[in-house]
N, C-alpha and C positions, 0 to 999 in steps of 0.2 A: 620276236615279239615278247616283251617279258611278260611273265604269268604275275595277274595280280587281277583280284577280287569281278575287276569292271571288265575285264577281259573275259572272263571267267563266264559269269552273268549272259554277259553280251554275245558269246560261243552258244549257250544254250537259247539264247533268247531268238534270235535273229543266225539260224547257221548260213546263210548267204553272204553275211559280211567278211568271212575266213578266221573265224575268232581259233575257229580248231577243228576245221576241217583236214582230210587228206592236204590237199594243193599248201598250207601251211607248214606241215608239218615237215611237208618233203625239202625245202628252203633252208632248215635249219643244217649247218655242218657237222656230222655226226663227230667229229674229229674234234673239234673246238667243243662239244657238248661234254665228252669224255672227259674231257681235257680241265674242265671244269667243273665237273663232278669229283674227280680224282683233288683235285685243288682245292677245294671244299669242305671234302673227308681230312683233308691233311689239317687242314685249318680248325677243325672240329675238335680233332684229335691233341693238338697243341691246347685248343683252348681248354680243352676238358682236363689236361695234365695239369696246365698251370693254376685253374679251380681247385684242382687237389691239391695242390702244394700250398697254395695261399691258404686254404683251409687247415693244413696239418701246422703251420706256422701258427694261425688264431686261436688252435686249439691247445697248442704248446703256451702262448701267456693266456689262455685262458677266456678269450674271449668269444668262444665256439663251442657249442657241444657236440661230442665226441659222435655221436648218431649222425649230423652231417659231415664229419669229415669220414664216417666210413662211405656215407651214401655216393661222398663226391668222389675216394677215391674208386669206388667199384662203379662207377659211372664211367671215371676214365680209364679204367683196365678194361670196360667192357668197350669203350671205343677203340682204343689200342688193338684190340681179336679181330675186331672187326675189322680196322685199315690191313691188319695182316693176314684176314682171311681173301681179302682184295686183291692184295698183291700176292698171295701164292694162288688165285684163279685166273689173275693174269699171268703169269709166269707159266702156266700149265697153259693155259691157252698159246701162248707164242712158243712155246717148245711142237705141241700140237698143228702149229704152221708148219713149222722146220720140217718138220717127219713126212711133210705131202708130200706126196711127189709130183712134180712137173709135168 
């Protein structure tokens, strides 16, 4: 079910419709959820690099002041931590599998 405003509303309003109860919730594939969070973040992260870049270029002829191209590149070094704080708690977590034992 995608999340937006009427759904929202309509979860608190009337919870016998399934707007966001349990019996919903459990429907959704945890796998494909990840899956697109992770895809998302990556997406975020791209878009926030090339904000900086296109900014560091505007403000080289001139057409930018220099207060947003800091803002946007620490915008996108702080998203960059972030996609790589992601991937080294997943990577600790599937190491964390390995180590079980059977």
């Amino acid at each position: 079910m995608p999340m937006n405003i009427d759904n929202v509303i309509s979860a608190y309003t009337d919870p016998t419709k399934g707007g966001g109860g349990l019996e919903s919730r459990n429907k959704v594939d945890p796998g494909e959820d990840f899956a697109s969070l992770v895809k998302q973040a990556a997406e975020t992260a791209l878009e926030a690099s090339e904000k900086s870049e296109l900014m560091s270029m505007q403000s080289l002829s001139g057409k930018t002041d220099i207060t947003e191209v800091v803002a946007a590149v620490a915008n996108a070094e702080l998203t960059l931590q972030t996609v790589i704080a992601v991937r080294d708690r997943v990577i600790q977590a599937y190491q964390e599998i390995i180590r079980m034992p059977l």
